[in-house]
N, C-alpha and C positions, 0 to 999 in steps of 0.2 A: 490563633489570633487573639492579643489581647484586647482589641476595640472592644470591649464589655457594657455594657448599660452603666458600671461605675465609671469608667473611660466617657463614657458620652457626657454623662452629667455633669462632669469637669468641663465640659469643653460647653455646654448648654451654658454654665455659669459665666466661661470666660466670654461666649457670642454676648451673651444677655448685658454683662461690664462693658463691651467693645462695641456693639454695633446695634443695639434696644435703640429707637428713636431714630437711626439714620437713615440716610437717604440715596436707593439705588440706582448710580450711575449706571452702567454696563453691565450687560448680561453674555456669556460668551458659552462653547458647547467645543472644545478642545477635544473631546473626544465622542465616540456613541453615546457612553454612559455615563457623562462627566459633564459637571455646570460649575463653571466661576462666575461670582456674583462679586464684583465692586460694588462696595457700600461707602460713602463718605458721610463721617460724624465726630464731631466737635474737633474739626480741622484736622482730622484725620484719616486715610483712604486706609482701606482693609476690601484684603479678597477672603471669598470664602469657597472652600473647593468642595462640590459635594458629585461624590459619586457612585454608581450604582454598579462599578466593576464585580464579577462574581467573585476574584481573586480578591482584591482590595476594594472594599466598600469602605468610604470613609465622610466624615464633615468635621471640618477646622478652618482655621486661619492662615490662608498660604504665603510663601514671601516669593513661590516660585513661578516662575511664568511661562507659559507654553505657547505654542503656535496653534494661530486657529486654522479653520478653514478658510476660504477664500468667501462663499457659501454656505452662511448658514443653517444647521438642519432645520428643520421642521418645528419638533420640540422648541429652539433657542428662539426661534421668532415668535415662535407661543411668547413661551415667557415673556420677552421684552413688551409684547404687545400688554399682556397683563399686569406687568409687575414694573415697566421702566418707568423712574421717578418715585416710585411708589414711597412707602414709608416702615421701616420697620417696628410696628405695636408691640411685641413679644415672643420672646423666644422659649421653646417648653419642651418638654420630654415627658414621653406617654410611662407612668409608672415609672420605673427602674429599667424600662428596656431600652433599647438601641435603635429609637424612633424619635427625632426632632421634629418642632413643628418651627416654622416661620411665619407669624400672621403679618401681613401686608395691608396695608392699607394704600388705595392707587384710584384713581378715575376712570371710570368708565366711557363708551361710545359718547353718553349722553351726558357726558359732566357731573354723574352721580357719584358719589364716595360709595366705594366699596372696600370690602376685606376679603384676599385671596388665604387661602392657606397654603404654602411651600411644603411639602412632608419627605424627608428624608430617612429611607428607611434600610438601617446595617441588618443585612439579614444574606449575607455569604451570596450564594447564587439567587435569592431570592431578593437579594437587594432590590429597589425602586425608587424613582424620585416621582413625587406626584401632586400634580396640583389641581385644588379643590377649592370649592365656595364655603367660604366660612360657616354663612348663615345655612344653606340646608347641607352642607356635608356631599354637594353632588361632584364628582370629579370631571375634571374641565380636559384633562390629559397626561400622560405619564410619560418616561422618559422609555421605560418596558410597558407593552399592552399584556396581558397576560387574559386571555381568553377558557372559556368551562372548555376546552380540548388541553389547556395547559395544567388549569387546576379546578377540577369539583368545587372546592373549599372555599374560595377567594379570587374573585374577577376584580383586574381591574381595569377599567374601560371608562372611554367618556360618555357622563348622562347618568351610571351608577352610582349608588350611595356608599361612598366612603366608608370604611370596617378598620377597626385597627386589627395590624395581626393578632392572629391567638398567640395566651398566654399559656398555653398546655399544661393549666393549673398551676403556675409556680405562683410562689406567694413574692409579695414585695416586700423585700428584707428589712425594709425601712418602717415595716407596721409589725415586726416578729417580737416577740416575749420567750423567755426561758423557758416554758409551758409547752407554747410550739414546738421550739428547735426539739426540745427534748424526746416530744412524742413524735417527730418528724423521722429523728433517728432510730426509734425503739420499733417502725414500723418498716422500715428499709428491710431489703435480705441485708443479713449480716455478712451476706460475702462483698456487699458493695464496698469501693472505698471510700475512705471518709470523704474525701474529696470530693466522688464522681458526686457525691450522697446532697454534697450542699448543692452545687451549679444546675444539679437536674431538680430541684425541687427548689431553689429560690432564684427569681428573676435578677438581671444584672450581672450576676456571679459567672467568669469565667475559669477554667481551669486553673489555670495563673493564678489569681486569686486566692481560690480557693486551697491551694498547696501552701500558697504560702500562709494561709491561714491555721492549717495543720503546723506547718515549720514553726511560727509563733507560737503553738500550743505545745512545743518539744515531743511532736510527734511525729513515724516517720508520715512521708508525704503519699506513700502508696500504703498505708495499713488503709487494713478493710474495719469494718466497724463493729467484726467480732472479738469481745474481749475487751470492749471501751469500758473501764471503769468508770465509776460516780466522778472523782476527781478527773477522766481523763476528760468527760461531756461538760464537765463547770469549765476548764482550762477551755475548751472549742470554745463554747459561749462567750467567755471573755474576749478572748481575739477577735470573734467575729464580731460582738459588739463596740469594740472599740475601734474594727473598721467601718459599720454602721454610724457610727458618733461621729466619726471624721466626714465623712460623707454629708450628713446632716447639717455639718457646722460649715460645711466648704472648705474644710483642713485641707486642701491638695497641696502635694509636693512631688510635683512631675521628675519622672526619671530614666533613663534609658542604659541600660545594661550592655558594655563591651567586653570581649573576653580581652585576656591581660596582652594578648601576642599580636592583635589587629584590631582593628572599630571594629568588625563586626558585630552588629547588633543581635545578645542573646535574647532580650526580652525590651518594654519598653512600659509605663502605669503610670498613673495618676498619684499612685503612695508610691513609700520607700517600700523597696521591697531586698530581701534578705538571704532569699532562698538558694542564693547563684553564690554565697561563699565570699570568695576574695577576687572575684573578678570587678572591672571599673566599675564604678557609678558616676553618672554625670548628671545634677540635677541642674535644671531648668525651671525660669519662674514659670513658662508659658506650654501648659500641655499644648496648645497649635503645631510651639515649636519642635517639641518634640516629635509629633507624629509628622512634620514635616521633614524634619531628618530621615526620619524612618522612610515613610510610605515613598519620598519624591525618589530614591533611588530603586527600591522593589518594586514601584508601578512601573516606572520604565524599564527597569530588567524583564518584566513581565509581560508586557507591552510587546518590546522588540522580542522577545521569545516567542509571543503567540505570533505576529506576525512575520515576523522570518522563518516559521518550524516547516509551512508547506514550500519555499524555497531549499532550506537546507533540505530538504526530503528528497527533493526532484535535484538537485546538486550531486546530493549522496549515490544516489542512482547513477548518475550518468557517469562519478568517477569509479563508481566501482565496475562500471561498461569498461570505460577506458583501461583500468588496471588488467579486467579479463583481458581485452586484447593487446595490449601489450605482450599480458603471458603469451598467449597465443602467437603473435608474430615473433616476437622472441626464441620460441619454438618449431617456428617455420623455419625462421633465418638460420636456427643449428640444422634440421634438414635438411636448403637448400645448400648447405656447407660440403654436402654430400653426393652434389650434381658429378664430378667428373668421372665418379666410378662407370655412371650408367652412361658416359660416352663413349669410356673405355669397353662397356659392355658391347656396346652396339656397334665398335670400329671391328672389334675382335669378330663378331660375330660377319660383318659382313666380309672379312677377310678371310673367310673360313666357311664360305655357304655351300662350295661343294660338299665338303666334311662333315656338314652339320643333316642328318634326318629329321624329318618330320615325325614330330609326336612324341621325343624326348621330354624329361621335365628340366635337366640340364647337361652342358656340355665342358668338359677340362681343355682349352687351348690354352697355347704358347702366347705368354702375353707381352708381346715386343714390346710396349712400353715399360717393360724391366729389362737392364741391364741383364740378368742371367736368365732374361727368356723361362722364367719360372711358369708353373701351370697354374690359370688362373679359374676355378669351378663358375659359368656363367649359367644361374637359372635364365629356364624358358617356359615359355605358354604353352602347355600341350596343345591348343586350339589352334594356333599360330604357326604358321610356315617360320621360315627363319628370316626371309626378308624382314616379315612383319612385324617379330621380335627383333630387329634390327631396327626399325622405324619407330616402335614402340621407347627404347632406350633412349633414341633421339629425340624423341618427343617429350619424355619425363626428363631429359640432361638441361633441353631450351625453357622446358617450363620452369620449372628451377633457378636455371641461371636470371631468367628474366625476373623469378618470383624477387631474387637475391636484391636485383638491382633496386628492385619497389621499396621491397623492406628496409633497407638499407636508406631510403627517404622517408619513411611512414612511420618506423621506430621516434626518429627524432619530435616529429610531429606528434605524436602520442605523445612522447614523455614532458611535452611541453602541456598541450591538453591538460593532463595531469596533476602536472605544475599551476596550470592554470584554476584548474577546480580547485586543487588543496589551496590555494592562496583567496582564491570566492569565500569557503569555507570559513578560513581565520578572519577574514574580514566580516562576516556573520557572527563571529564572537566575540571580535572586536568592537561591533557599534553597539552604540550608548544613547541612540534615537533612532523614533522613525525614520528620519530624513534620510540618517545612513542605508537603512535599510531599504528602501524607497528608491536609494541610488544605485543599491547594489542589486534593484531589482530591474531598472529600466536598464545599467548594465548587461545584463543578463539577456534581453530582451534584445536589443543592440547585437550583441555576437551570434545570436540565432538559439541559444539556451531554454530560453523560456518563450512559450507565446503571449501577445498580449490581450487579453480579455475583448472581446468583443465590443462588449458596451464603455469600456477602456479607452480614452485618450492618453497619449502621452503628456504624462505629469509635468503640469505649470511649471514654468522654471522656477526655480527659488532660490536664495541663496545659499551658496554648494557648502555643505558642513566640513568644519573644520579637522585639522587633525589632531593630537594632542599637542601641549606647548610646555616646556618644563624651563626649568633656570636650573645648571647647575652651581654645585659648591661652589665655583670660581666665576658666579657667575655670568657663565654662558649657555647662551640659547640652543634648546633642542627643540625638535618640532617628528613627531612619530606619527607616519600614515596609519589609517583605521581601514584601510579599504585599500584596490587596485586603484581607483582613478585619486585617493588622497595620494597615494605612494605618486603615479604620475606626475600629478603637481610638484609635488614637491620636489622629484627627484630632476624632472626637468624644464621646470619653468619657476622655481621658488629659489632653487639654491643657484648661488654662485660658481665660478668654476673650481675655485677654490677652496668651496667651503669641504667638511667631512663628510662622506657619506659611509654610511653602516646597513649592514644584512648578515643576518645568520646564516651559518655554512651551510649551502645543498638543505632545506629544509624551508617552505612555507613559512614566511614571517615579514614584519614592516618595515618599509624604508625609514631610515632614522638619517636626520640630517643636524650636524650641528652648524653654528655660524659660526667662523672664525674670524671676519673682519679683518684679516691680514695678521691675523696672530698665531702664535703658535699654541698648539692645546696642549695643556696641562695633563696630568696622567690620572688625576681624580674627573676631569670632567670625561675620557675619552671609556672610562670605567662605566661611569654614569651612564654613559650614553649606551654602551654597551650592553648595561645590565638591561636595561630599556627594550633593545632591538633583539634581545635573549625572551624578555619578559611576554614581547607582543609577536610573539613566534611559536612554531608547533612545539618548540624546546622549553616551554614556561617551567615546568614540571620537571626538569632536567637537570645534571651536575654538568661542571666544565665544557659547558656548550661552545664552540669556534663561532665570533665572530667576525665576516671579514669587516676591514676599513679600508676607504682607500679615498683618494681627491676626486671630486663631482666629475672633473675632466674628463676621468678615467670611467665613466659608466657612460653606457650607450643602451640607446632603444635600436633593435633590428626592424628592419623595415617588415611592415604588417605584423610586428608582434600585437598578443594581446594585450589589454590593459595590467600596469602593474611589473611585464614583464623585460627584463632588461638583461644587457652581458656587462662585464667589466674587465678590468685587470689591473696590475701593477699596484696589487694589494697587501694588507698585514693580513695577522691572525692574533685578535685577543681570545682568552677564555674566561668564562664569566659562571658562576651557580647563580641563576634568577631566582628571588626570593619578594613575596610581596611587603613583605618588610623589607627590603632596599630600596625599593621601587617607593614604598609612600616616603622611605626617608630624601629624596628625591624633591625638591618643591615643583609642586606642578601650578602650572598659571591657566588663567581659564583660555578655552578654546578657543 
């Protein structure tokens, strides 16, 4: 992660220019570990997102906005209660590390002016938000309580005296001289690398950084710090001085790293940074902005991944039940294929009970059910008179035949099952919020899948999330389900009779609907749309995947099917290679 104490201090500057002296509308708690504060200052509203996620711990200036709860936590009414209307005094950062403060000034019970302090603190799993009395430093309550069973070192709890974390001896880069660094490296094991050598002994300093601090000194970024010449320690110093200077002056020049083939974001800093070669750089005036690019799609990737992974777990389970039996009646139904011998067994043998003795293992009769009366070897039970090996046959020919008949209904039902999981599943990697997820959990709960928690009511209604919305080249409207009950909607109560409907062949993936308006489709949009229902299917990763097309008319829901699942006919076949570079070249519209 690059959030780094340099990363902070940019963003300390930009709060301190954008929100020093304003005044706190709304307080909100979007998530466990998550506070947006609306600030309004010099006619201007600004949120600020601070969060104590172990994954993403962050504080900026958001543009993006979440759903809260209905029910505020506990924490959020703290706050409001302390801090709403309040005033922002000043905004500061403990040394060089990854610790804001926010001092507040707000009213008390009794109309007193006070000063709260907000403390936001980026520390990976140890993250915290926590708010304190100015004046003796007592803590009033945290967003994490952290108890001496949690940490010996550091409690934090309400009525305790506030501690900044340790600084585990680093020094603050911003008070260093040539003297230091010099002796700083002379005392390292020389197998450390140069890099590891700055971040673990100067505060602020992330890896990131610090490599790229090497890279400026024309050094590799993984040499270790045996063998540093005199000239190679003046070359460190300089670089590192002159990202120290820029830091001091507020020189930032926010930037975020794409590889050349998609956005994916390689890296993201406060400086320019070098180290990534010929890949994009896109600078921004506003570090906020930046890490709001960043962090708003990887907290929600992250987000719907921690909370869908115990659904997909119990999913994964139950389809890999299903597949076992499937095998398994699959395997019956070739055995019960095999019912008429043993009727044949059992006719022959009763037709032949004078001739048969008791205590044989088997018997060679004439088998009249061949035309040339061939001899046919019938094992028998030595235990077993020959009636009883007669009744025995007939009893394995009926079990059989009936098994046949079951199977023969229970296969389909499986293979639907099946269908049914794999298709839950895609919809779990298709959603792009809780809500989706949330839906595809009370779904789940609805067909008998999942139980529902005890302490558990069925989830307030809300408004049901969308599914994706695209325009193509000629354009026309697509609209791609993320889930069973979006593909529902969409396929029968969204679209027209008319309009196009698309599915990937015999493989889990989404209903993709175009509108047609009573036009005919062009052959770039029917592509698009194609590549789309290839792209949001088990086939993503695939060449010349088959997808069918056919008119809305022409799909049907079977009665009591599951959600999502439908028949059709009187259809094409395109074939498509999904590639996520088609797909962004694609315009997507918001949901």
């Amino acid at each position: 992660m690059s959030f780094d104490g340099i990363v902070t201090n940019a963003v300390v500057k930009e709060l301190e220019n954008k929100i020093k002296g304003g005044r706190i509308d709304k307080i909100y708690q979007p998530e466990k570990d998550e506070i947006v504060i609306s600030v309004h200052n010099k006619g201007e509203n600004y949120r600020i997102v601070l969060s104590a996620s172990s994954n993403n711990p962050r504080i900026y200036l958001t543009n993006v906005s979440k759903e809260n709860p209905s029910s505020p936590p506990v924490f959020c009414m703290l706050l409001r209660k302390h801090l709403s209307g309040g005033i922002i005094l000043n905004v500061d950062q403990y040394e060089l590390d990854r610790v804001v403060f926010l001092d507040i000034s707000s009213v008390d019970e009794l109309g007193e002016s006070v000063v709260k302090r907000l403390i936001i603190e980026v520390m990976g799993k140890h993250s915290n938000i926590i708010l304190i009395n100015q004046d003796n430093l007592k803590i009033i309550d945290s967003i994490k309580r952290v108890t001496e069973n949690m940490s010996r070192l550091r409690q934090i709890l309400p009525g305790i005296t506030y501690e900044s974390p340790p600084t585990k001896g680093k020094i603050n880069p911003k008070n260093t001289n040539f003297t230091e660094f010099l002796s700083l490296l002379k005392n390292e094991n020389m197998n450390t690398p140069i890099c590891k050598a700055l971040y673990f002994n100067y505060m602020g300093l992330s890896p990131l950084i610090s490599k790229e601090i090497c890279f400026l000194s024309n050094l590799d970024i993984d040499r270790t710090i045996y063998g540093l010449s005199d000239e190679d320690i003046e070359s460190l110093y300089y670089s590192f001085s002159i990202i120290i200077k820029k830091i001091n002056n507020n020189d930032f020049n926010p930037v975020y790293i794409t590889t050349n083939n998609s956005m994916e974001i390689l890296a993201f800093y406060c400086l320019d940074i070098n180290q990534f070669g010929h890949n994009n750089k896109v600078f921004l005036d506003s570090i906020s902005n930046i890490l709001d690019i960043y962090y708003s799609t990887r907290d929600i990737h992250d987000r719907v991944s921690q909370k869908s992974h115990s659904i997909k777990k119990s999913i994964q389970v139950k389809l890999d039940r299903a597949k076992s039996k499937l095998a398994k009646q699959i395997e019956e139904l070739i055995d019960s294929k095999d019912r008429d011998k043993y009727k044949i067994y059992a006719d022959l043998i009763s037709a032949n009970l004078y001739r048969i003795p008791r205590g044989v293992d088997s018997i060679s009769l004439d088998n009249f059910y061949d035309e040339d009366l061939s001899l046919l070897e019938v094992p028998l039970d030595i235990k077993l008179s020959p009636v009883e090996n007669a009744q025995r046959y007939y009893k394995r020919y009926s079990k059989l035949k009936n098994a046949n008949q079951l199977l023969l209904k229970q296969i389909p039902e499986t293979e639907k099952e099946i269908e049914y999981l794999e298709n839950v599943l895609l919809g779990i990697d298709n959603a792009t919020n809780i809500r989706e997820i949330e839906e595809i959990k009370e779904e789940l709960i609805e067909e008998g899948y999942l139980k529902r928690n005890t302490k558990q009511t069925k989830i307030k209604k809300q408004k049901d999330s969308t599914p994706h919305h695209y325009l193509s080249s000629d354009g026309f409207h697509i609209y791609v389900g993320k889930n069973n009950k979006q593909n529902d909607y969409l396929t029968m109560k969204f679209a027209n009779k008319n309009d196009l409907w698309l599915h990937v062949q015999n493989m889990p993936g989404s209903h993709v609907i175009i509108k047609l308006e009573g036009n005919n489709i062009p052959e770039a949009t029917l592509n698009e749309a194609a590549l789309l229902a290839a792209y949001f299917s088990r086939g993503k990763n695939g060449n010349h995947i088959p997808v069918d097309y056919s008119e809305k008319k022409n799909v049907r829901k079977p009665k009591n099917a599951k959600p999502g699942m439908v028949v059709y006919d009187k259809f094409k076949t395109i074939f498509v290679n999904p590639t996520l570079d088609l797909v962004q070249k694609i315009t997507k519209l918001e949901d």
